[in-house]
C-alpha positions in Angstrom: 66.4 -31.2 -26.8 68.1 -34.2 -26.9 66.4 -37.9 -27.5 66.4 -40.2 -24.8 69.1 -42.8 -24.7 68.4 -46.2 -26.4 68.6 -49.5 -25.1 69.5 -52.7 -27.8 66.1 -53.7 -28.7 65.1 -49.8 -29.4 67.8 -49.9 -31.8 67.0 -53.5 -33.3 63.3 -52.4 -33.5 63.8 -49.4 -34.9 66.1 -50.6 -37.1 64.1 -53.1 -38.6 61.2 -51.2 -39.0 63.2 -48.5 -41.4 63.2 -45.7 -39.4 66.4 -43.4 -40.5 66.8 -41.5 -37.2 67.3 -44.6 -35.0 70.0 -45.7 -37.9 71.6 -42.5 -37.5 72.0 -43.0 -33.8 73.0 -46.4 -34.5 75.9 -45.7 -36.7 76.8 -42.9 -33.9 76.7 -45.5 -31.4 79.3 -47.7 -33.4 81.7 -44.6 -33.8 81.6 -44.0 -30.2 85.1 -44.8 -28.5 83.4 -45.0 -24.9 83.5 -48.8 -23.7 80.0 -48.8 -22.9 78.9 -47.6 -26.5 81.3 -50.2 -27.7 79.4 -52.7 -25.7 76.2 -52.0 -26.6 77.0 -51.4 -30.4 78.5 -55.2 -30.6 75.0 -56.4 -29.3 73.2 -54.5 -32.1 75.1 -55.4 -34.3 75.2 -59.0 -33.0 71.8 -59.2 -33.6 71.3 -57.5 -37.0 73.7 -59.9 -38.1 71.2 -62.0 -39.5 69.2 -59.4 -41.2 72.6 -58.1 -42.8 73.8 -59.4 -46.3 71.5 -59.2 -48.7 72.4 -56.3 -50.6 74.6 -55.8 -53.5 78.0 -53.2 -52.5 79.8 -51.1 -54.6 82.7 -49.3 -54.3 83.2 -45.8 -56.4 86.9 -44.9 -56.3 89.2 -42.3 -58.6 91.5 -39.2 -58.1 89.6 -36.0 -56.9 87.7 -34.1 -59.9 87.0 -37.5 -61.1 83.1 -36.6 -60.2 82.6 -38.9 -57.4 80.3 -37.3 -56.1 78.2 -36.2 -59.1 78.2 -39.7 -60.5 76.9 -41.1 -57.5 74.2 -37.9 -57.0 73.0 -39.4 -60.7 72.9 -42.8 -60.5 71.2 -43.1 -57.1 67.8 -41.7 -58.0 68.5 -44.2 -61.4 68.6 -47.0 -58.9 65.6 -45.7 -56.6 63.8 -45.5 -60.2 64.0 -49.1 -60.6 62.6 -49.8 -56.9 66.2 -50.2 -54.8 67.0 -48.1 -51.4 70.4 -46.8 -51.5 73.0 -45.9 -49.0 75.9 -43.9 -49.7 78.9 -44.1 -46.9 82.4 -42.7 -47.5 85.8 -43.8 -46.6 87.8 -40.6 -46.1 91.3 -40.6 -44.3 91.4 -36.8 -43.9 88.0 -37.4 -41.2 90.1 -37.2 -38.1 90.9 -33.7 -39.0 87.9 -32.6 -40.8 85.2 -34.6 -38.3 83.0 -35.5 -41.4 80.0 -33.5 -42.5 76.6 -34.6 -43.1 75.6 -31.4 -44.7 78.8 -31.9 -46.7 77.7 -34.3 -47.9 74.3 -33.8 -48.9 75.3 -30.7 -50.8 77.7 -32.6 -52.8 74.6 -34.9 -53.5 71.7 -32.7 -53.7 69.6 -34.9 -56.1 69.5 -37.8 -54.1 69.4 -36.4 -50.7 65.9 -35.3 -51.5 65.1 -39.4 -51.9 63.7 -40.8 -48.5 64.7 -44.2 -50.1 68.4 -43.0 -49.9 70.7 -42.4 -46.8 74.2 -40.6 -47.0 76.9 -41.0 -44.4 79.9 -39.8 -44.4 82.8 -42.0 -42.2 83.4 -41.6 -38.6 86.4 -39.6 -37.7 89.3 -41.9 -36.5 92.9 -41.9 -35.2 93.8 -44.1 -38.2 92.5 -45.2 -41.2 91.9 -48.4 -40.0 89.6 -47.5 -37.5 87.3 -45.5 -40.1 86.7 -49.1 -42.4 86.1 -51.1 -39.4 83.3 -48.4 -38.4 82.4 -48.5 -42.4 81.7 -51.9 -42.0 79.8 -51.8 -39.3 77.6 -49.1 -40.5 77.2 -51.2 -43.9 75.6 -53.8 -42.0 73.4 -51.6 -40.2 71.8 -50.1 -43.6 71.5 -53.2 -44.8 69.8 -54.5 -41.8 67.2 -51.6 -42.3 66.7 -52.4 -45.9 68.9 -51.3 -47.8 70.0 -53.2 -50.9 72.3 -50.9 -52.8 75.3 -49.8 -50.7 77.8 -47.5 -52.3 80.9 -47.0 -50.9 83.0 -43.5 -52.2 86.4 -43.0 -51.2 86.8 -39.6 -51.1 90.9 -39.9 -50.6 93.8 -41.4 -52.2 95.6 -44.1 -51.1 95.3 -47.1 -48.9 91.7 -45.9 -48.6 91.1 -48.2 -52.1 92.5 -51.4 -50.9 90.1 -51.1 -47.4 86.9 -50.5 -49.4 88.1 -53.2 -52.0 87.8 -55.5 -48.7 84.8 -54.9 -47.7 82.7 -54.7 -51.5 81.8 -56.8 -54.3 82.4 -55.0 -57.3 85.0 -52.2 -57.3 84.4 -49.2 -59.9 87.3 -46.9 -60.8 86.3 -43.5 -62.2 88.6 -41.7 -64.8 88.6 -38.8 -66.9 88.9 -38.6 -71.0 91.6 -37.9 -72.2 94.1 -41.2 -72.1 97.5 -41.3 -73.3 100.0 -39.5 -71.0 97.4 -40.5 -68.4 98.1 -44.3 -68.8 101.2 -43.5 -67.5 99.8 -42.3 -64.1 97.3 -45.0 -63.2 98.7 -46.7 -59.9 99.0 -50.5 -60.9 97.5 -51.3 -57.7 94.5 -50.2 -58.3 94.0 -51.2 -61.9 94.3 -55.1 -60.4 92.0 -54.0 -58.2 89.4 -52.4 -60.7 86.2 -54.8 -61.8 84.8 -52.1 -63.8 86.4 -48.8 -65.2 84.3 -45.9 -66.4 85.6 -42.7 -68.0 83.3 -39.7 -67.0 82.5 -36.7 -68.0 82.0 -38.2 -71.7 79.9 -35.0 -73.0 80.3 -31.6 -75.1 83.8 -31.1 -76.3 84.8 -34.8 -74.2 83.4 -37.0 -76.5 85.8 -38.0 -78.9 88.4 -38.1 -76.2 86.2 -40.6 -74.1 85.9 -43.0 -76.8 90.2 -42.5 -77.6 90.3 -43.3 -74.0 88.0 -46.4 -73.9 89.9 -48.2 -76.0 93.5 -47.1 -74.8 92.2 -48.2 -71.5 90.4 -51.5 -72.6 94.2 -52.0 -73.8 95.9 -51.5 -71.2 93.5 -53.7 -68.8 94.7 -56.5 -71.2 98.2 -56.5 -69.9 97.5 -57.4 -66.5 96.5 -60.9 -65.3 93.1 -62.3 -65.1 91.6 -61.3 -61.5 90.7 -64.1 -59.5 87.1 -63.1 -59.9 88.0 -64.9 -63.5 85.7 -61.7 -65.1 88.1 -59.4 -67.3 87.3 -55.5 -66.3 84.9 -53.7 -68.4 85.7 -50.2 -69.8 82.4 -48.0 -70.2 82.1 -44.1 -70.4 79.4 -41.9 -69.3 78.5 -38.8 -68.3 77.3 -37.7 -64.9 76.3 -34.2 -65.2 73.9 -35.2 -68.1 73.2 -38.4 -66.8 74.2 -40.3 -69.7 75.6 -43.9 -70.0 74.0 -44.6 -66.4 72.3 -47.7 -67.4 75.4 -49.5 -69.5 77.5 -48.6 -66.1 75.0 -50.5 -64.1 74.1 -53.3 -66.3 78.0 -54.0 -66.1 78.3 -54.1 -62.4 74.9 -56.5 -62.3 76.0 -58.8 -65.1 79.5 -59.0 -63.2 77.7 -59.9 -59.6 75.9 -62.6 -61.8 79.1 -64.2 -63.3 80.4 -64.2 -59.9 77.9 -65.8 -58.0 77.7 -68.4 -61.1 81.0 -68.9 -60.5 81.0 -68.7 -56.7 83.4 -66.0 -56.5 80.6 -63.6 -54.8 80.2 -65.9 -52.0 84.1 -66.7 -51.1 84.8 -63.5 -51.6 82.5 -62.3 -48.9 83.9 -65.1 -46.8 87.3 -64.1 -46.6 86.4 -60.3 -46.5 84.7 -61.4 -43.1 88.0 -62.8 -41.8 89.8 -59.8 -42.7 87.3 -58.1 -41.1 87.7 -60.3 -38.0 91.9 -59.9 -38.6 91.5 -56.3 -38.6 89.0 -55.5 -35.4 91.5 -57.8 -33.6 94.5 -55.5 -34.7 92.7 -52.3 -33.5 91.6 -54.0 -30.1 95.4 -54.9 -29.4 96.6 -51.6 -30.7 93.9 -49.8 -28.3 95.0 -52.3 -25.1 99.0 -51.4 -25.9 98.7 -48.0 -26.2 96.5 -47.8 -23.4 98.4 -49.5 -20.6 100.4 -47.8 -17.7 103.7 -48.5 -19.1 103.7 -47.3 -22.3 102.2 -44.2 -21.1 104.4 -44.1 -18.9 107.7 -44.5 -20.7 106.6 -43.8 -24.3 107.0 -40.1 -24.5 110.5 -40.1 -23.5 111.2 -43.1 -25.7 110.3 -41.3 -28.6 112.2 -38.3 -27.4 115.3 -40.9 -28.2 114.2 -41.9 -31.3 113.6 -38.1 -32.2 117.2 -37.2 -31.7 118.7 -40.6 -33.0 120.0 -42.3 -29.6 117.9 -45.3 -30.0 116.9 -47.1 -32.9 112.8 -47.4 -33.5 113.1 -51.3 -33.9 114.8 -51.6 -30.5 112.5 -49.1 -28.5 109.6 -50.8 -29.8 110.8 -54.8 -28.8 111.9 -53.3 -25.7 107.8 -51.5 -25.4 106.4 -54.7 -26.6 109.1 -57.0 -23.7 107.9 -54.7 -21.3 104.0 -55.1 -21.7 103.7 -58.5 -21.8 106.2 -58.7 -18.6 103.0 -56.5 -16.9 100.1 -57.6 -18.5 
């Protein structure tokens, strides 16, 4: 049976007053492409707004087999230990195909699906990457509106997915395995510049002497590369998930690093000018929606690209000429 559809203040109420199902329809709402959902999603979210903020966000990043998934399944019941409410949301590019899966989820995090002071979500399926942050976003704001103060962010694929939860968190964690040298090689310098804190997992059994070789060859390396503009230097700490070990160094890094930076007021511009490239980006899917939508390019963009395909016309010159022809009708 299905629940009866909500109007804005049902969602604002509900929202306010904790209750997990009307978040879950609320995070649905915002990954609805209808207009009307739209509608109604930027009202809620309008006036959550206020309510949004106040909690600390984290993103957990690192190459599949890292043990996302089990480090985050350990160190969320830590936090609930020490009185937070935590909210796990993923960024996954491979969601348009694979839809997401609550379930999924949960089973990756058994622990701390049992906690009723922790909500998992995976991301919303989307035609592009883009589209799954902005909906990421969005659904941060509604956890944190419903009291929330611990929201970690997982990428769960590779790529441009790290620079778009970078964007939208204050302190970004890369996970590694032991084991350095030849590895050093591997790590994408884009992402190191990105790293605030760096922690080798899986630092137990027969891994122990390798973690602490790859501390230091990492806390090396992280010397070579400019000072972020946060002005803290990256931190290099091991631990290990699966025996919950090292949990409570990790996070005693990522809160003395929120402390420097709101000492420093890093924490507060940074959040500013993640809101404008929230704003910058919205606006980019909106106009991408509104071209891609209108009569003439769905019209004449099929047998456009049927020229591009077999090299009559150059991509550069069909797209001017798309772009010529849309503002000429718009």
């Amino acid at each position: 049976m299905s629940r009866p559809r909500l109007e804005a203040s049902d969602y604002i109420q509900g929202i306010r007053a904790e209750k997990r199902y009307v978040l879950s329809q609320a995070i649905t709402l915002v990954e609805s492409t209808r207009e009307h959902d739209q509608r109604l999603a930027e009202e809620v979210l309008s006036s959550l707004l206020k309510y949004s903020g106040n909690s600390l966000r984290v993103g957990i990043t690192g190459v599949p087999g890292v043990g996302k998934s089990t480090f985050i399944n350990a160190l969320g019941p830590f936090l609930i230990a020490k009185g937070h409410k935590v909210a796990v949301l993923t960024v996954d590019p491979s969601s348009k195909v694979s839809r997401g899966s609550i379930l999924g989820d949960k089973t990756r995090m058994p622990d701390l699906s049992q906690y009723s002071e922790a909500y998992i979500r995976p991301s919303a399926a989307g035609s592009t990457l883009g589209g799954v942050a902005r909906k990421t976003r969005e659904s941060m704001l509604l956890c944190e509106a419903a009291g929330y103060d611990i929201i970690l962010i997982e990428t769960v694929g590779v790529g441009q997915s790290e620079t778009l939860v970078h964007q939208m968190v204050d302190c970004f964690l890369l996970l590694m395995l032991a084991g350095a040298g030849d590895e050093l090689q591997g790590i994408k310098r884009g992402i190191m510049e990105m790293t605030d804190l760096l922690v080798i997992n899986k630092a137990d059994g027969p891994n122990l002497e390798s973690a602490r070789m790859a501390r230091l060859e990492y806390q090396k390396a992280l010397h070579l590369f400019p000072v972020p503009e946060s002005g803290v230097l990256p931190q290099v700490f091991s631990c290990s998930a699966e025996e919950k070990k090292g949990l409570n160094d990790v996070w005693q890094a990522v809160v003395n690093y929120q402390q420097k930076t709101q000492a420093s007021g890093y924490f507060t511009s940074n959040r500013r000018q993640q809101r404008l490239q929230w704003l910058h980006d919205t606006l980019g899917h909106y106009l991408e929606q509104i071209f891609y939508q209108h009569p003439i390019v769905r019209q004449q963009l099929e047998s456009l690209e049927q020229k591009v395909l077999a090299g009559e016309e150059s991509p550069a010159r069909v797209a001017r000429e798309l772009i010529r022809q849309f503002q000429q009708k718009s």
